[in-house]
C-alpha positions as a printed Julia matrix, in Angstrom:
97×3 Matrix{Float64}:
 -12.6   -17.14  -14.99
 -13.04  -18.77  -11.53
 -11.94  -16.47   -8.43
 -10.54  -17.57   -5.13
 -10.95  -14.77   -2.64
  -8.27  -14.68   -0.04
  -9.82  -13.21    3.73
  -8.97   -9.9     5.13
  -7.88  -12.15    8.04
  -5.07  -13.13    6.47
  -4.24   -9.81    4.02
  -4.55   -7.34    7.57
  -1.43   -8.43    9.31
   0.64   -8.04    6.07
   3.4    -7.12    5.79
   4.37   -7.93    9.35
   2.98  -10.82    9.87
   5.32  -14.1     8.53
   2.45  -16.28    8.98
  -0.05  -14.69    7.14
   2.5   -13.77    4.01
   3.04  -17.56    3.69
  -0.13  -18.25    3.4
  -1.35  -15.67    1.0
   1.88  -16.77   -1.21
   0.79  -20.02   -0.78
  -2.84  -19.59   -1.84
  -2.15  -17.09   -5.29
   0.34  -19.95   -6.33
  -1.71  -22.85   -5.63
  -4.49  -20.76   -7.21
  -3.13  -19.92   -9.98
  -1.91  -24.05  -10.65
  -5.18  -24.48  -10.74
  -6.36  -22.28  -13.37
  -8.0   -19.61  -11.19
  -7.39  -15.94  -10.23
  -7.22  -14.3    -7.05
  -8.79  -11.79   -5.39
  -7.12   -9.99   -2.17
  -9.88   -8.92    0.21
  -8.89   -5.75    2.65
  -6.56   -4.07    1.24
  -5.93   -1.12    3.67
  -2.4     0.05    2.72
   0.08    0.85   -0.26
   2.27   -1.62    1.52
  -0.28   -4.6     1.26
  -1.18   -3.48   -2.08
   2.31   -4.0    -3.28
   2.83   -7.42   -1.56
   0.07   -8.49   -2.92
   0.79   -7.65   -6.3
   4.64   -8.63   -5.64
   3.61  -11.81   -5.11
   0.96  -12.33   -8.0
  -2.14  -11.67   -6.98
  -4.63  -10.86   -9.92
  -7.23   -8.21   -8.14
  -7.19   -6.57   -5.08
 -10.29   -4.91   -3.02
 -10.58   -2.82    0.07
 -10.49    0.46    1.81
  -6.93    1.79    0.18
  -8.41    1.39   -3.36
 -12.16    2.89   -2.68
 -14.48    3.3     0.12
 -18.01    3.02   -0.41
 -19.63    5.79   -2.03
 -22.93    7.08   -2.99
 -24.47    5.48   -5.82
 -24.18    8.51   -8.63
 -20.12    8.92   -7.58
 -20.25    4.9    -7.96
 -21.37    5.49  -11.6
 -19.07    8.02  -12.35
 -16.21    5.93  -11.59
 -17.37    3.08  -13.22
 -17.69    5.37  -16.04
 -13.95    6.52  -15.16
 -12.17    3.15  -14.82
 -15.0     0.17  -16.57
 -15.64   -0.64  -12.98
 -11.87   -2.03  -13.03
  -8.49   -1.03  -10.5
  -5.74   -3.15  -12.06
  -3.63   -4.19   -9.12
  -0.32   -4.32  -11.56
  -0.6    -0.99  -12.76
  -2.97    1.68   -9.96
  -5.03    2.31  -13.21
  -7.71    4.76  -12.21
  -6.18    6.69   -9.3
 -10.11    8.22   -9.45
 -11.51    5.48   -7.7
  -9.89    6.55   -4.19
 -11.71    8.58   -1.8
């Protein structure tokens, strides 16, 4: 499946920001008329998390779901979780550090 990847620029300022929830709305909906999932970039909070998800987003990435890590804790989680966080249901709570 084809991704579209929306900016931390514009997931950041959420949930405060009116401008940048319109356009993240707008962009998962358009995306997903098109065929294609989306991907939320910089996902820093439980708040954005839940926006995001709220409003349909298929994946999320960023600091609030894992920081980087060194490669052997990488593997274990990937181990853990099938390198996978499901942004509808927190599914492997391991991945945060």
């Amino acid at each position: 499946m084809s991704v579209i990847k929306i900016d931390k620029a514009f997931i950041q300022p959420l949930p405060a920001g009116e401008g940048a929830r319109h356009i993240v709305d707008a962009t998962i909906s358009l995306s997903h008329r098109l065929g294609k999932g989306v991907v939320a970039e910089g996902i820093e909070s439980n708040e954005a998390l839940e926006l995001v998800r709220d409003m349909g987003c298929d994946l999320a990435q960023g600091y609030h779901i894992g920081r980087p890590v060194p490669a052997d804790d990488f593997l274990s989680w990937y181990g853990d979780c099938r390198g996978m966080f499901s942004i509808s249901t927190a599914a492997c709570p391991k991945s945060r550090h």
